[in-house]
Wavefront OBJ file of the C-alpha trace (Angstrom):
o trace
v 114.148 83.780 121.335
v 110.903 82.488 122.760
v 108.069 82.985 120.319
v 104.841 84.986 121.674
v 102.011 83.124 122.122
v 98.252 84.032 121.733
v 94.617 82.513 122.700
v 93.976 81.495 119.128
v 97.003 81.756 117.022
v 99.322 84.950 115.925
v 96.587 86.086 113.484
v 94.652 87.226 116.507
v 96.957 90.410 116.371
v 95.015 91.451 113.346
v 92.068 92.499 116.251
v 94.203 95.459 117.593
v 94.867 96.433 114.144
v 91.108 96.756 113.226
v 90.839 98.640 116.191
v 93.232 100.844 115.506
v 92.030 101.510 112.253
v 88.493 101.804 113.883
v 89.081 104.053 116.250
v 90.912 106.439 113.961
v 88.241 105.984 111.394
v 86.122 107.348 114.011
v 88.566 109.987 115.102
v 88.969 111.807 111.575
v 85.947 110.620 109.477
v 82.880 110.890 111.099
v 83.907 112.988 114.081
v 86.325 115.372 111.505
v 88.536 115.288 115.059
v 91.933 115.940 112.806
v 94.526 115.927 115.724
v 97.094 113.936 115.879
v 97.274 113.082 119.601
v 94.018 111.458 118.690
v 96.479 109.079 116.756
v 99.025 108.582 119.617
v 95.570 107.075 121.734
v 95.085 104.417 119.138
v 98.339 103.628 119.445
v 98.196 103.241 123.089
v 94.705 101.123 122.793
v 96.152 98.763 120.805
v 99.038 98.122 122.416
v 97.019 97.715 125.487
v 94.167 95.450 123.654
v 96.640 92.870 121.885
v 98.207 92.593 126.033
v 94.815 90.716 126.533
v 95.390 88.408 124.239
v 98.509 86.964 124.649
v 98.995 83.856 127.153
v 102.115 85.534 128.155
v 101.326 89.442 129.150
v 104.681 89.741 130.954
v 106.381 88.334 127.538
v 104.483 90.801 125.767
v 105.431 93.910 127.137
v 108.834 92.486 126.822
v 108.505 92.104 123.296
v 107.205 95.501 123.039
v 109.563 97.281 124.873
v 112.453 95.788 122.872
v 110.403 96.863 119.277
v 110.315 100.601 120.956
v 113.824 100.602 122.268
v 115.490 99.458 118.460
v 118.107 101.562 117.117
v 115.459 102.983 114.283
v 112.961 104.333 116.803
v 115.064 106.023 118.609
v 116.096 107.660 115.275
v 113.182 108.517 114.064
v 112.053 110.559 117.538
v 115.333 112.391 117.687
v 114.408 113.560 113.887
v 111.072 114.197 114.711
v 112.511 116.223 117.910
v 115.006 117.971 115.599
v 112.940 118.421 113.056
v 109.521 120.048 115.228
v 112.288 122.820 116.540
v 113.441 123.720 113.134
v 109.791 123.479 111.652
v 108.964 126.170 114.642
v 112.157 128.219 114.734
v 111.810 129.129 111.318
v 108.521 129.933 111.338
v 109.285 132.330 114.228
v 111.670 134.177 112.252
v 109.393 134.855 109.369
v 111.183 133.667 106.302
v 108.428 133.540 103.980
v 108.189 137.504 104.086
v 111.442 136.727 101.775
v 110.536 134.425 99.685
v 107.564 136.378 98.976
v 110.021 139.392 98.185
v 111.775 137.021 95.995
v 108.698 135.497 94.374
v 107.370 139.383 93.495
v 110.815 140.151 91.721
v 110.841 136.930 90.320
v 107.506 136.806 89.116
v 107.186 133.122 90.036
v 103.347 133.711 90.923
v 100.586 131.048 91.332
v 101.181 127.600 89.708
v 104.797 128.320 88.797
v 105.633 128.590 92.248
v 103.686 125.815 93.685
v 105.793 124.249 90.512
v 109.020 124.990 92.448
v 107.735 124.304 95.749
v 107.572 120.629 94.543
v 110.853 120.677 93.340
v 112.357 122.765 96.500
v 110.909 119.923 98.890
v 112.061 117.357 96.614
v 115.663 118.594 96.625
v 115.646 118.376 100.725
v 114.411 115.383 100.890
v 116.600 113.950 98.724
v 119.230 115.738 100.750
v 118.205 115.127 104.591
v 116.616 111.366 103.627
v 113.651 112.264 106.105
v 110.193 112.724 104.860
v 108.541 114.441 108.320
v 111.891 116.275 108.689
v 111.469 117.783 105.141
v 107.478 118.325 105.904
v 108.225 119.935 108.669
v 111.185 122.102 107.970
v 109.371 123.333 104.192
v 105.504 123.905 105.366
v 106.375 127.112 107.382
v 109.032 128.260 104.819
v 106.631 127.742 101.266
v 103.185 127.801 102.452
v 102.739 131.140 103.789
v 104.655 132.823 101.177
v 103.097 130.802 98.019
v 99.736 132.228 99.185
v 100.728 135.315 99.258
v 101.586 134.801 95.994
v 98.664 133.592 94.652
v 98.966 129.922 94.948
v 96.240 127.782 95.606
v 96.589 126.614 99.382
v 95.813 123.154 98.859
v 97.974 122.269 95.811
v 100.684 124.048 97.389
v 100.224 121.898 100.727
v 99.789 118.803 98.400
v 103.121 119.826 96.503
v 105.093 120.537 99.642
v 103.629 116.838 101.043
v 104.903 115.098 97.624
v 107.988 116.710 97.256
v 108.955 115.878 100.872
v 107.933 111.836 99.893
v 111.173 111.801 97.735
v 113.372 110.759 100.468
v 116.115 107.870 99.351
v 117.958 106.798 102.325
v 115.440 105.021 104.695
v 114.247 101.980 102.687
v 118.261 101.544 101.926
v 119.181 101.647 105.696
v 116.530 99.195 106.053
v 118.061 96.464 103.777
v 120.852 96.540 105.997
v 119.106 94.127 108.509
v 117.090 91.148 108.474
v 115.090 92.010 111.397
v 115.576 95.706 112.573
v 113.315 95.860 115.368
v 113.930 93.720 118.898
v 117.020 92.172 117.752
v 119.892 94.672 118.862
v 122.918 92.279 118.373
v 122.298 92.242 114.370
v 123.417 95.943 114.646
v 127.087 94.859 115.580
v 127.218 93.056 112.792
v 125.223 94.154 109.935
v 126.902 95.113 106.692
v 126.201 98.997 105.820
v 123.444 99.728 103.393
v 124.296 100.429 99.622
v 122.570 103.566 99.951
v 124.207 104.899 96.662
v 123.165 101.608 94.303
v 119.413 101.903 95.921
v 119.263 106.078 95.242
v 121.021 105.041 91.586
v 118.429 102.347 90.288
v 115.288 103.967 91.859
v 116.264 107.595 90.328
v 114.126 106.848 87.138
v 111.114 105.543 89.071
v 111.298 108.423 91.299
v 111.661 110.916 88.326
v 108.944 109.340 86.389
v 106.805 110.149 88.900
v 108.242 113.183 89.582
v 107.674 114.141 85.917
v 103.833 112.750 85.694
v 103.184 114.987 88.756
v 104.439 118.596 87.319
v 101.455 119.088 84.806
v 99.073 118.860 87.528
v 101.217 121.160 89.605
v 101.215 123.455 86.650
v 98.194 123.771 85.319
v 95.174 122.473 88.333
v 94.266 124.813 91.070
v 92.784 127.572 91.621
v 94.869 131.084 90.835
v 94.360 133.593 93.144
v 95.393 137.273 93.671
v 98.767 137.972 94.435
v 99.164 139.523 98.013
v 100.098 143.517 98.381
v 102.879 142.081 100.441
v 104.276 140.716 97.363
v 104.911 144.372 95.982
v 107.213 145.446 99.143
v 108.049 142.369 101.176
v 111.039 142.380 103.728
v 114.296 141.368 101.784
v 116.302 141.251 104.813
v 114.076 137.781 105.260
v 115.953 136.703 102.729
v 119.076 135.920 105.219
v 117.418 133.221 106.716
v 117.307 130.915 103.885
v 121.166 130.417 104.867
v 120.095 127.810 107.624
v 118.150 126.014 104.982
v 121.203 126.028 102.749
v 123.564 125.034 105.085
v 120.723 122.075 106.297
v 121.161 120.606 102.719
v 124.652 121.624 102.789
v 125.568 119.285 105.608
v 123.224 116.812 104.825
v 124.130 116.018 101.412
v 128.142 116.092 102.723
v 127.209 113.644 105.867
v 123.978 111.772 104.774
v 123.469 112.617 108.610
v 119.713 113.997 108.911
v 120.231 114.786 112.486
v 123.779 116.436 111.899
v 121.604 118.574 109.135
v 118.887 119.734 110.906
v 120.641 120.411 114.016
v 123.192 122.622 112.142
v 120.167 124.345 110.245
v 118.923 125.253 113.889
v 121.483 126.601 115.226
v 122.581 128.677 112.387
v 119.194 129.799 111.643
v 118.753 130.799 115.451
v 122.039 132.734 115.006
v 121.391 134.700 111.858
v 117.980 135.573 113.390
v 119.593 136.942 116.378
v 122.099 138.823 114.169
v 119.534 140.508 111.572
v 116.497 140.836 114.836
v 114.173 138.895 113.741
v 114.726 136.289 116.563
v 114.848 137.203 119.952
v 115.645 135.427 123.112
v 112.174 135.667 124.359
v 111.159 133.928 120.880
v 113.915 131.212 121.428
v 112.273 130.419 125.359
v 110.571 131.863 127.684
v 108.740 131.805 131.251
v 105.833 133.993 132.085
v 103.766 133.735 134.947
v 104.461 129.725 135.331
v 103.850 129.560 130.944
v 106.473 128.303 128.839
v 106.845 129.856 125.316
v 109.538 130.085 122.741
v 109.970 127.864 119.552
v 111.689 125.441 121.397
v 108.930 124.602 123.449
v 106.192 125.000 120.465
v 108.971 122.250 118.446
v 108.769 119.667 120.824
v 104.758 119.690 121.466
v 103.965 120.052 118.061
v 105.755 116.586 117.163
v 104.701 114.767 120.905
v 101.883 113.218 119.539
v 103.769 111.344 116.354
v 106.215 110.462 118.623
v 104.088 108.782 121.054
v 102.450 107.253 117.811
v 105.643 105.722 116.238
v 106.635 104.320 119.668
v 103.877 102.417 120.377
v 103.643 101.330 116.282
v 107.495 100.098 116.578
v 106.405 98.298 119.407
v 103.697 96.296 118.359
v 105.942 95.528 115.158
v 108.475 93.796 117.626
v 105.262 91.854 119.022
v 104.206 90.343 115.753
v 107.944 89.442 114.625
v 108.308 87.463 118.255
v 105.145 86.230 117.495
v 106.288 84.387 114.175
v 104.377 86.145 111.803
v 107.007 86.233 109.303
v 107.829 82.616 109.189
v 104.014 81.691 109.001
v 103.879 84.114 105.966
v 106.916 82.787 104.062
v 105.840 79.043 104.358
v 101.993 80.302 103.432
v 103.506 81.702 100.314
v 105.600 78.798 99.746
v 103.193 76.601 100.165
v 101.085 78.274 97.799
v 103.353 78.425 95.185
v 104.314 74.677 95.673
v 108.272 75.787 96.200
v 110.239 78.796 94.932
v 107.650 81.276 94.829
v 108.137 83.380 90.835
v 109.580 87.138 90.775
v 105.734 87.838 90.038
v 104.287 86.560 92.980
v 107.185 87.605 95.182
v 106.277 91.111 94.560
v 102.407 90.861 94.122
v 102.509 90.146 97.543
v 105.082 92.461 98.726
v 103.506 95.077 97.036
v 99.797 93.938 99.122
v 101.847 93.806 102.256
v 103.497 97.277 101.389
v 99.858 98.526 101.010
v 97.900 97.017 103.605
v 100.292 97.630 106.656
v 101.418 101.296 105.637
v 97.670 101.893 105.899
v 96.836 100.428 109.100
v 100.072 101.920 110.676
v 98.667 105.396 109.482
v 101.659 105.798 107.094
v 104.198 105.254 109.796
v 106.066 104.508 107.208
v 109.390 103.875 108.897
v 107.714 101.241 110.998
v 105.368 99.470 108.586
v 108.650 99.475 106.063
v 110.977 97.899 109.353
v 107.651 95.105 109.337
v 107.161 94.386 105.925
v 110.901 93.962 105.252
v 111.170 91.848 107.692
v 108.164 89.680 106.731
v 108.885 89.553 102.819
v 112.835 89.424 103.392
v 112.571 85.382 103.240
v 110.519 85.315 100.397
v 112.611 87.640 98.379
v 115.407 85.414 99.112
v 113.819 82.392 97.875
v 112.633 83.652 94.372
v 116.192 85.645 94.084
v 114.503 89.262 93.514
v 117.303 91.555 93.960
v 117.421 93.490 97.237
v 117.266 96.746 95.323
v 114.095 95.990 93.827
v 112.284 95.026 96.837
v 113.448 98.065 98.791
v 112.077 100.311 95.345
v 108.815 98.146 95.439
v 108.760 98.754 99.295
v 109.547 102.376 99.825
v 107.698 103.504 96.591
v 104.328 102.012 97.444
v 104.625 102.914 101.004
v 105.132 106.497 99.772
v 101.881 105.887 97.878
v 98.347 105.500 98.357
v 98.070 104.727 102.365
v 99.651 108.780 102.542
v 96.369 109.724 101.433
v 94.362 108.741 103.889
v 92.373 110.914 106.303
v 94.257 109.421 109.095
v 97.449 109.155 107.794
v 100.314 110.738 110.111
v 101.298 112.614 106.893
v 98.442 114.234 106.012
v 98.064 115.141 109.724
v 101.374 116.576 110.284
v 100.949 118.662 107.178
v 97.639 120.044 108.446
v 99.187 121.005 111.333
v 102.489 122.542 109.590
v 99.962 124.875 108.363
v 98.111 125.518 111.559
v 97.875 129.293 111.770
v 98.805 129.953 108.663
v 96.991 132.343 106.074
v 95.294 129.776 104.004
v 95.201 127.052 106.309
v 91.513 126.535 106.070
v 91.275 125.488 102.791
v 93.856 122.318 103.742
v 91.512 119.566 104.576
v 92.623 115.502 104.708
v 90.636 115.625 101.935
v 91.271 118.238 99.713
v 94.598 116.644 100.593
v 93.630 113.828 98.684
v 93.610 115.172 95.070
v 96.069 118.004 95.793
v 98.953 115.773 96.837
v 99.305 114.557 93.539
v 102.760 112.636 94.001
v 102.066 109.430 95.789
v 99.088 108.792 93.742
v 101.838 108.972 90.455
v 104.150 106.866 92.475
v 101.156 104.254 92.878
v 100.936 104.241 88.645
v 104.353 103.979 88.017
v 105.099 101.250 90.517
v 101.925 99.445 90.055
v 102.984 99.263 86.279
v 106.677 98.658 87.215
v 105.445 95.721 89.187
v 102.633 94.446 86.721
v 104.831 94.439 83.659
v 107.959 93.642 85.254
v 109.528 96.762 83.870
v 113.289 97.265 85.634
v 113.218 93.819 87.327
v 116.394 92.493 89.260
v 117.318 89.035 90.353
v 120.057 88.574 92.944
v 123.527 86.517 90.971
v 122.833 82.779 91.763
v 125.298 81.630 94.814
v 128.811 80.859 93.644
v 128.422 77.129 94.367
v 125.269 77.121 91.787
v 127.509 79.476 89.007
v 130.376 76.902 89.410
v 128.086 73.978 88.718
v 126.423 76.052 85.808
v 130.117 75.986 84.421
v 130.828 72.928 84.998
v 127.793 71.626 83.049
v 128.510 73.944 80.648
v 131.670 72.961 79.912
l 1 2 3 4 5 6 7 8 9 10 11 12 13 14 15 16 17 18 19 20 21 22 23 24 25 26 27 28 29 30 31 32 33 34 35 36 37 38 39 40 41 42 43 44 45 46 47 48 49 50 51 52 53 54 55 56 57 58 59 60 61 62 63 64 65 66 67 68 69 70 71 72 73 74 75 76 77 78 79 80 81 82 83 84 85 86 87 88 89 90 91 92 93 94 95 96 97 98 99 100 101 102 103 104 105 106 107 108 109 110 111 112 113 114 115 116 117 118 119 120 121 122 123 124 125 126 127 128 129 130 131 132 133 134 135 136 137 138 139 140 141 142 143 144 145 146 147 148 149 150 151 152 153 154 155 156 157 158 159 160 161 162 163 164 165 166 167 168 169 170 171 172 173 174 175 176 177 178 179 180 181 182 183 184 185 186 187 188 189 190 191 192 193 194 195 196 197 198 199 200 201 202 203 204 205 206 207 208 209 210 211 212 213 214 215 216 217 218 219 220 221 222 223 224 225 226 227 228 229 230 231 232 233 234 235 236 237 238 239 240 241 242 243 244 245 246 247 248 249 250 251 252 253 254 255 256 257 258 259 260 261 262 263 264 265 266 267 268 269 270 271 272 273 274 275 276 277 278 279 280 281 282 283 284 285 286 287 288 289 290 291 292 293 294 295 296 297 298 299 300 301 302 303 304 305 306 307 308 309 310 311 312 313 314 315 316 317 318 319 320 321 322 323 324 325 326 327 328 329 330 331 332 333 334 335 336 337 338 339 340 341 342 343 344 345 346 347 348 349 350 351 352 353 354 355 356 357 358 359 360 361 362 363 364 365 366 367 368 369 370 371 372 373 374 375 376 377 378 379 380 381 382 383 384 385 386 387 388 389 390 391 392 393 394 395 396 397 398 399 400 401 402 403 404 405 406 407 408 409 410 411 412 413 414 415 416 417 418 419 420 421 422 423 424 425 426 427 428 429 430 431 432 433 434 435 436 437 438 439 440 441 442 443 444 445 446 447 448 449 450 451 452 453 454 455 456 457 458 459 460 461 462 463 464 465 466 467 468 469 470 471 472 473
């Protein structure tokens, strides 16, 4: 494959980044402009921008089109697709009115139940192995209901965004090719991902975190009233937590997110038909030239994202066909005047991890594609075990760069909550401090890193073990 050329060299593709990062800097700090179509435009600018650089614009868009048409993006959209009708059917049929019923009997009030919220997300994410798909199926089920309950809007938002971050599946997928994006023929022949081995030795790290965030969950936030609604509340509600069940159901029998969440929708549209709290006219509907219905509220909520990840798994096929991982490899290399140490291997994955997840916006299934791509080599050449770089990877992607004010995350959640009772006091940055779990998973990976706590090296190749013997003997 011919590599991209630009007027300079391939570090010139850092200038659409900074614009990117500009431009949404602009966008959702000093203009406090929190949509995410405002996103989706950056994306589009820098596509656009980095065209003017390259000596080859024809070879570009080439480039790019084969990053947006990989196997993973069209994935993710058909989640994101899946997921927005779910997010909006359910919402339609009101199920929080039950769990609020529940919550009442229960008396799982306040912090206790943004407490289980945590958990509750954590257990479908685990389950469906999608992050947005979890965000987006939980908001409308937990956040309406936990303030009626007394919760605190913004922990509960920040527990529901955490919880939904313990997703196991993607980083594994990921290890299953060398270069995911662009390079279609690798799918023919890629050996499947040990998705059980990654889920097994990252289940402490994951839990650890899990564990550090609880307390905060528990004991931080405001308490307020619980809701007259939460005396009576509509039991019959109840009945459609059995599309949720049979979502997790499915998912944890197929490891098929899309399999999940389409069963969840149409056995959640079902039961709401059955019990009347759906109706056709809720489902779709035409008035006067309008379309309404939750299928058409699914689909634009999740557009803009779309649009987003498109043009981000794009410009990650441009700077793979534009060498970028080779000229990283030898830089470390070089640096490290041969095999670069376990140390250094993940220093600088962990900095990749970091800085890309952040200027993708927390795209996180395109700046993980990129940055396993680019550190693949590396990892390779100072025998760090696969496993460990896709924990290292997915953990500190899950981390910091979530926070941001323009992270797709943080946006998505706001607008889970859109319209919701409560929804004010969700901010990108009360968001900050209230979504307490990527900030643990930052400690416990920064320390897991640092001290070289849990570290793996790949089994030298059999020619090297037979020699050891030999020598040995």
């Amino acid at each position: 494959m011919t590599t991209l050329r630009f007027h300079g060299s391939a570090a010139v593709l850092l200038l659409p980044l900074a614009l990117f990062v500009a431009v949404t800097a602009r966008l959702f700090i000093s203009e406090a402009a929190f949509d995410l179509t405002g996103l989706a435009a950056a994306g589009v600018l820098t596509l656009f921008s980095g065209s003017l650089l390259a000596k080859s614009p024809s070879e570009y868009w080439k480039a790019a089109v084969r990053g947006a048409s990989s196997e993973l993006t069209g994935t993710v959209v058909l989640i994101l697709i899946a997921s927005g009708i779910f997010s909006a059917m359910m919402k339609a049929s009101g199920v929080a009115d039950g769990l609020v019923f529940l919550g009442g009997m229960l008396h799982l009030t306040g912090h206790a139940f943004t407490v289980f919220v945590l958990l509750a997300s954590s257990l479908m994410a685990a389950a469906t192995g999608s992050s947005i798909g979890t965000l987006l199926a939980a908001m409308p089920i937990f956040f309406p209901a936990g303030v009626a309950l007394g919760a605190d809007p913004a922990m509960l938002a920040g527990a529901a965004l955490g919880g939904a971050l313990r997703r196991t599946s993607l980083a594994a997928r990921l290890r299953r090719h060398r270069h995911l994006v662009g390079h279609a023929a690798l799918f023919a022949t890629a050996a499947p991902a040990d998705i059980a081995g990654v889920v097994r030795t990252r289940l402490p790290y994951a839990m650890t975190a899990l564990a550090v965030s609880m307390p905060v969950y528990a004991f931080m936030g405001a308490s307020r009233p619980v809701s007259e609604a939460a005396l009576s509340g509509d039991a019959s509600a109840l009945l459609m937590l059995v599309p949720v069940a049979v979502l997790i159901a499915v998912a944890v029998r197929t490891r098929d997110v899309l399999m999940a969440i389409s069963a969840g929708a149409v056995t959640g549209t079902a039961t709401g038909l059955l019990i009347g709290r759906l109706s056709f006219a809720t489902i779709f509907a035409a008035d006067d030239g309008r379309l309404s219905g939750f299928l058409i509220s699914g689909i634009s909520n999740v557009s803009p994202i779309i649009l987003l990840c498109v043009t981000l798994f794009a410009f990650t096929g441009i700077v793979r066909e534009a060498g970028v991982p080779d000229m990283m490899a030898k830089a470390l290399e070089a640096g490290s005047a041969g095999r670069p140490s376990a140390l250094r291997t993940e220093l600088f994955l962990s900095a990749a991890t970091l800085v890309v997840t952040t200027l993708f916006a927390a795209v996180t299934s395109a700046s993980v594609a990129l940055v396993g791509s680019l550190t693949d080599d590396i990892g390779r050449a100072s025998n760090v075990h696969p496993y460990r770089r896709s924990h290292i990877l997915s953990g500190l992607a899950n981390s910091l760069p979530v926070l941001m004010p323009f992270s797709a995350f943080v946006l998505i959640t706001m607008a889970a909550v859109s319209g919701l009772e409560g929804a004010a006091a969700v901010t990108p940055f009360t968001l900050m401090t209230a979504a307490f779990y990527p900030i643990a998973l930052f400690l416990v990976f920064g320390f897991m890193v640092l001290t070289g706590t849990g570290r793996m090296m790949e089994t030298p190749e059999p020619e090297a073990a037979e020699a050891k013997t030999a020598t040995a003997l």
